[in-house]
N, C-alpha and C positions, 0 to 999 in steps of 0.2 A: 385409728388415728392417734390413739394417746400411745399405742405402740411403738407409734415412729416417731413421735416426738421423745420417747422415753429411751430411743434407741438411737437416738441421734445423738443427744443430749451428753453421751462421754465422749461421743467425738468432738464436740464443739468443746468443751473442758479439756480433755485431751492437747488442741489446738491451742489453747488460751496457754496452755501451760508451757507448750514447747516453744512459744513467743515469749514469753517472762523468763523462760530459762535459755532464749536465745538473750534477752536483752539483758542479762544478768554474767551471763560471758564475755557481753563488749563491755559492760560496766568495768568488770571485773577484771578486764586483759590485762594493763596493767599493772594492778597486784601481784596475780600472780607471774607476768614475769620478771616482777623485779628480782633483785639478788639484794644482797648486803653490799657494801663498797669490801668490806674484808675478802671477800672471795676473789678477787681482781688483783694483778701482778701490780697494778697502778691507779694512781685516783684518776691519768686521764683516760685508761679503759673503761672505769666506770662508771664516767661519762659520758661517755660514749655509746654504752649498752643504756643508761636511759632516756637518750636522744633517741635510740632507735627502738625503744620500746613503744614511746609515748603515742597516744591516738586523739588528742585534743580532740572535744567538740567543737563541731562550728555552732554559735547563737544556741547554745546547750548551755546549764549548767555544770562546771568542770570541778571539783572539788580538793582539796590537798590531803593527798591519802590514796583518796581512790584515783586519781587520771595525775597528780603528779607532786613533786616534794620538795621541799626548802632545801637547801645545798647552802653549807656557808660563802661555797662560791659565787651565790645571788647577792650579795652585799654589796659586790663591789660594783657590777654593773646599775644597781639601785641608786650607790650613791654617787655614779658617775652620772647617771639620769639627772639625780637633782642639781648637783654641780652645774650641769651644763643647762638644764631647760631654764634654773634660773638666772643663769646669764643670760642666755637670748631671749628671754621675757622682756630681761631689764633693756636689755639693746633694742629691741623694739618700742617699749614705751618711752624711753629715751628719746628714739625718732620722732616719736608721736607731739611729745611734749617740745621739740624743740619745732615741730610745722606746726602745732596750733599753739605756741605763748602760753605752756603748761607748768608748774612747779615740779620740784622732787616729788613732794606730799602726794600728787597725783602718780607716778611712776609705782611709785613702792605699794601704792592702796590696790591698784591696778593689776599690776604682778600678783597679788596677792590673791585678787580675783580668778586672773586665770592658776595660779597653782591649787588653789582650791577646787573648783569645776575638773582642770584636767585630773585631779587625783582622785577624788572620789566617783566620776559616774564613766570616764574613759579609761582610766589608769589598772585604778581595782578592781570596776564592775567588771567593765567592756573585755580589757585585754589580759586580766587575770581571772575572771570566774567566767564569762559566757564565748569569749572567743578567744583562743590564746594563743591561735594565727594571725590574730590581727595587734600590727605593733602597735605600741604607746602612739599616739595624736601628742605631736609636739611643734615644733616649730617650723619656719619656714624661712632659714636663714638667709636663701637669695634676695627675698624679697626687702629685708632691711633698708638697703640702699635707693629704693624705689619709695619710701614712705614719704619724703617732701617731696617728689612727683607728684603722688595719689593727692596728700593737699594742697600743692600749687594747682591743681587740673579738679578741684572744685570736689574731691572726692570728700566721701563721710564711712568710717570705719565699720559705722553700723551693715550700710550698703554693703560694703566689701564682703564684709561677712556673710552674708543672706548670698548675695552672688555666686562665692564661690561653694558654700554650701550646696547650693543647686545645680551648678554644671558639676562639683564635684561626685555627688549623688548620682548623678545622669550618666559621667563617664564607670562611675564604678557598676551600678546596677545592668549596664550593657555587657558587661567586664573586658570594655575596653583597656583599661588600666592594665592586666595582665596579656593583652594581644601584644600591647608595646614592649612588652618588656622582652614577650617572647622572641619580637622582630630584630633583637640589639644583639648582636654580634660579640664573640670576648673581647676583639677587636676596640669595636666602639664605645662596650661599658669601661673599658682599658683607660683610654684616651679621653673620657670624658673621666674616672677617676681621678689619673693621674693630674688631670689638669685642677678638679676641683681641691684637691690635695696642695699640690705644688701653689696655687695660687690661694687656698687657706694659710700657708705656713708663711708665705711672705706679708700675707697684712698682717698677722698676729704680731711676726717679728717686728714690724714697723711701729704697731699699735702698741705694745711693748718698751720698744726704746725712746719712741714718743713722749710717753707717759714718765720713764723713768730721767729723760733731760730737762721735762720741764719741771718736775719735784724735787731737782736739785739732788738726784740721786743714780747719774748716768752707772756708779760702778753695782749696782744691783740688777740690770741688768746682765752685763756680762757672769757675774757668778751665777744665778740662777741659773741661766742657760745652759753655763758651761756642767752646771750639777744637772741638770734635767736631764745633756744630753747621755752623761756619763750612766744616769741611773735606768733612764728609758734602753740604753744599748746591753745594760747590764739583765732587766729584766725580760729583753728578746732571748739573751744568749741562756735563762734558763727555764725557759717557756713561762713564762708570766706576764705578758706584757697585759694582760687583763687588769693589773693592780697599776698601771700607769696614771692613769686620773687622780685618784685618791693619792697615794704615794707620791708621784711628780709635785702638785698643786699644794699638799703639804709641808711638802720640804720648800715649796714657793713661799707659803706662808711663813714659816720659821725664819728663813733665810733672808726675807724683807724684815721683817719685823728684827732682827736683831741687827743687821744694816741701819735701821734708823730712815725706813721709808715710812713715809706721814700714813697715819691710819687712825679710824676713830669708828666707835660707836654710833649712828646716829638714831637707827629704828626699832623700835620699842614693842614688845608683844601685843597684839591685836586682831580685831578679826575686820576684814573688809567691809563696805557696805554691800549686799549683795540682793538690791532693790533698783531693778530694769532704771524705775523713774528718776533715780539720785541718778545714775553713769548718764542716761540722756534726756536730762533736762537741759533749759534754755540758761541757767545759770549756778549748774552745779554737776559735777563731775567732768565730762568732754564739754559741757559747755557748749554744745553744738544743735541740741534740741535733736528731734526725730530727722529722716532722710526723708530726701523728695525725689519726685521722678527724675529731675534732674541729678541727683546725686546718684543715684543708679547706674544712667546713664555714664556720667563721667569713669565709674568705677570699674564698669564692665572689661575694656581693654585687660586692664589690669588684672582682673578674677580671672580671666582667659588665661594670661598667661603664668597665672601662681599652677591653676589644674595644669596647665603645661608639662609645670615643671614637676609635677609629682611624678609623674612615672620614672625619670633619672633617675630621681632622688630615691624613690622606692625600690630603684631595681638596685642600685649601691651600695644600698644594708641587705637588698636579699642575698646578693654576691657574698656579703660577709661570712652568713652565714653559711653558705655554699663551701666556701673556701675552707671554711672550721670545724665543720659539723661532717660524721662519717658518712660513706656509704650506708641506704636504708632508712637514713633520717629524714626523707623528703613529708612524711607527715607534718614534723614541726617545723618547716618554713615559713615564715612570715607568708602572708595569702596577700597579694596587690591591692584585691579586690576589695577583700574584706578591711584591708587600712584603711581603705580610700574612704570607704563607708563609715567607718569610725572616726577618720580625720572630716569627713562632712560635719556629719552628726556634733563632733564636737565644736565645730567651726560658728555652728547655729545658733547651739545653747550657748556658749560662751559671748559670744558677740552681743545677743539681745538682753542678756544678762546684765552685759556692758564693757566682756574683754575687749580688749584690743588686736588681741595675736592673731598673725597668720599663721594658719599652722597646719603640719606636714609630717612624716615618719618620725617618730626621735629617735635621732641618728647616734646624741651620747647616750643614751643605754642601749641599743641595738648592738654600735661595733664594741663595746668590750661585756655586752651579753654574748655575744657569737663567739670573740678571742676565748673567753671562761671556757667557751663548748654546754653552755647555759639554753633550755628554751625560754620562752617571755614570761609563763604566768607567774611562778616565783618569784621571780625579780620585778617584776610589774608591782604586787602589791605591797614588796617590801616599798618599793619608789615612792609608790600613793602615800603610804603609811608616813615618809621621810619630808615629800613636797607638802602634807598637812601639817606637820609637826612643823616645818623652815616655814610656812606662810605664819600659823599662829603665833609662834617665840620673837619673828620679827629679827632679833641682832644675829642670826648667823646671816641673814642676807647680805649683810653689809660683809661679809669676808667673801659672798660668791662674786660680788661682783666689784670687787678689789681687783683692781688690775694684774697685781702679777699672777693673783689665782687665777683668775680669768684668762688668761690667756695661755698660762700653762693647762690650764683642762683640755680648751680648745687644740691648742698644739697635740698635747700627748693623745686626746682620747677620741680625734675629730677627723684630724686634716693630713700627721704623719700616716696613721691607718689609712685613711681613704688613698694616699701617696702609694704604699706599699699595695694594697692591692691591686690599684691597677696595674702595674708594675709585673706582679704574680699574672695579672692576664693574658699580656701579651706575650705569644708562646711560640711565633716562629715570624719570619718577615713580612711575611702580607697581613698578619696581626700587626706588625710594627707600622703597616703602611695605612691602615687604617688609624690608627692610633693615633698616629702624627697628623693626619687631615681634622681627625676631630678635637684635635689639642689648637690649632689652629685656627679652624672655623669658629672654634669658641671664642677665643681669644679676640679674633675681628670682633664677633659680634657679644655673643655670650653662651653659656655653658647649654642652652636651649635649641640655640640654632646650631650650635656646634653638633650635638645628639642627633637632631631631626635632617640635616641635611647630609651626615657622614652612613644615619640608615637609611636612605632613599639610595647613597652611592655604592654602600654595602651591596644592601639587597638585589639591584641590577647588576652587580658583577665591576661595574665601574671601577672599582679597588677594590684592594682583598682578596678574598677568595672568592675564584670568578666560578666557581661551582655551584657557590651557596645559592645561584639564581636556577638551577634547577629544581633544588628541592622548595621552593616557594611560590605560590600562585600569584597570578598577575593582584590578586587585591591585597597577599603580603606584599607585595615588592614595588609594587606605583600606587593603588589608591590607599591603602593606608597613612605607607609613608611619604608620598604629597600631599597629601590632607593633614596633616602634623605640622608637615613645613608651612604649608599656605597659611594655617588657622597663626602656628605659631609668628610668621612674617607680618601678616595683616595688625594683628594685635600689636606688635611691637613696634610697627610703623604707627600705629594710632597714638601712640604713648612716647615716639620718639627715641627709643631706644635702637635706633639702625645708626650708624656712624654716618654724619653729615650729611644726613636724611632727617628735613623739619620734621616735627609731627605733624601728620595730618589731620588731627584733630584742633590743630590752630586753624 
């Protein structure tokens, strides 16, 4: 007996070894095949070969070194990240404070809340060391406009939050999130691009001149512009358009400020209160005290259709990436999945905390992380690193969300991109004929219904390419995407958002 156990005993060692020495190979692929950038005809071949090196862990620890490396070209997407998530924070508490009778004092404390949560436990943790498929959790820019909805209709922020955290979790753990994205046609992603594109570019400009008539500074306006478009066309024509954020938004800032457009200092280094009971007490912070079943209720429609909209919006920035990144680079694509999970996750902590944000893919660091030919994890923690530093110092906020920066970020790093690629999708006429139904359909209603009912008419051959319905089964091609429409329809009639169609919830 002690024979076989003694004789066994280097095979079982043997075993243990050839396992450590497998897993010391995947550790190690990476390493060893990187190169130098010196050995490459071009910095963007060398790009290129380490997009298509890289093997990200999923919910692994991924390290800098060994699985991947700092590029000075992660700068720029970092600080287009911040640029832009602290505008849409601010536009969001903005809404906030303007349906519940809230100050500045609360906007700015608030933002500060969420830039701190999203940079250290989603930004650097999440999508820089343990998943660096899953993008940055950032905002949910559609939903803006629906924020004095949610509290005319009796809603509480807190709720939202908890809400869509759950169905968000639900759709991602199914990994329904990536069925959708799979079912959307170049066609459809095309036509809902260009439309969300096209129709960004026009509120910025309005929002924009707006701003500069009523400060008694209409001719700052047209210079900006006319220098933005000149410098944004200059930097396509020498593959750079990745430094459009930064560069555009600064020459904004110079070029207001020496115009003599009003600007001021007003918020001061600080740190948030970041104590659940201050944000939802009965008379301090939201002011709103805890949620009740009734607030739940009221919010639900609404969390329906924020998960709605993620898949779009997810599949939008994975396009980007798609478009940028070589052949073989399909390991570092953003995962649907795994966002969705991470944009939950951070939906929860953040809300009970006491954020306010709705929040969804970040779309300013994704498309000029993609244009770079950049993957996320480098650029993710430089962001984190940049969104702690703009929350604690406090006065660079006040220049993110200056209007003419603001909206040239938006412009250059947001809504022209999203413009051009759909654009780039649409590749022959039954692409175009799709393209045009879902730029339409949107338009009637919105960029949701527009997605959900041009892929129900995709996938059955009803337009487009009448092919595509062969290679799909009846549960791609009618129950998925009817089940989209209807959940999407029902929801949006509860909340009133059908054109001269009451809510039913009255």
């Amino acid at each position: 007996m002690t024979e076989t156990l003694d004789a066994s005993a280097p095979a079982l060692d043997n075993g243990l070894d050839k396992s450590v020495n497998k897993n010391n190979v995947e550790q190690s692929e990476y390493q060893k095949l990187h190169r130098p950038a010196s050995e490459f005809e071009s910095r963007s071949a060398y790009l290129d070969h380490e997009l298509q090196i890289m093997n990200p862990r999923r919910w692994r620890l991924n390290l800098p070194g060994r699985d991947f490396r700092f590029e000075w070209e992660d700068l720029v997407p970092a600080l287009a990240g911040t640029i832009g998530i602290t505008v849409m924070f601010s536009a969001v508490m903005s809404a906030y404070a303007r349906a519940y009778g809230l100050d500045q004092a609360f906007v700015i404390e608030n933002v500060r809340v969420e830039l701190l949560i999203s940079a250290i436990f989603f930004v650097i943790l999440t999508s820089g060391f343990l998943n660096p498929r899953a993008n940055l959790a950032g905002n949910h820019g559609p939903m803006i406009p629906l924020i004095g909805m949610i509290a005319a209709s009796g809603g509480h922020p807190l709720a939202l939050g908890i809400m869509i955290a759950i169905l968000g979790l639900a759709l991602s753990l199914s990994r329904g999130g990536s069925r959708l994205v799979s079912l959307s046609s170049h066609g459809v992603s095309g036509g809902l691009l260009i439309y969300l594109g096209a129709v960004g570019v026009i509120a910025q400009l309005r929002m924009f001149q707006d701003w500069a008539v009523a400060n008694g500074s209409g001719p700052v306006f047209m210079v900006i512009l006319s220098a933005t478009i000149f410098v944004y066309a200059w930097l396509a024509k020498v593959g750079k358009r990745w430094l459009a954020i930064p560069l555009c938004s600064g020459l904004a800032l110079v070029l207001a400020l020496l115009m003599g457009a009003p600007f001021e200092f007003s918020t001061s280094p600080g740190l948030p209160s970041l104590d659940p009971s201050y944000w939802w007490g009965e008379d301090t912070g939201w002011k709103l005290g805890l949620p009740t079943i009734d607030h739940f209720v009221a919010v639900t429609p609404f969390a329906i259709l924020a998960v709605a909209m993620w898949s779009p919006d997810f599949l939008g920035h994975r396009v980007f990436q798609q478009l940028n990144y070589p052949s073989g680079s399909n390991r570092v694509l953003m995962d649907v999945d795994d966002t969705m999970t991470a944009c939950s996750l951070r939906q929860a902590l953040a809300s009970v905390i006491g954020g306010g944000n709705v929040t969804s893919s970040w779309g300013t660091f994704m498309i000029p992380s993609a244009i770079a030919k950049r993957p996320i994890p480098a650029g993710a923690i430089l962001c984190g690193l940049f969104c702690i530093a703009l929350a604690i110092s406090g006065y660079p906020m006040d220049l993110t969300v200056w209007q003419p920066v603001m909206c040239i970020a938006l412009l250059v790093g947001v809504f022209m991109p999203l413009l051009e690629a759909g654009i780039q999708m649409v590749k022959d006429t039954r692409g175009a004929e799709t393209a045009g139904i879902c730029i339409l359909s949107s338009a009637v209603v919105n960029p949701v219904f527009g997605w959900a009912l041009t892929m129900l008419l995709d996938n059955n051959g009803l337009i487009g390419d009448g092919e595509r319905r062969r290679s799909l089964s009846a549960l791609d091609r009618i129950i998925i995407p009817g089940a989209t429409l209807v959940v999407s329809l029902v929801a949006m009639a509860w909340v009133g958002m059908l054109p001269g169609i009451p809510s039913i919830a009255d």
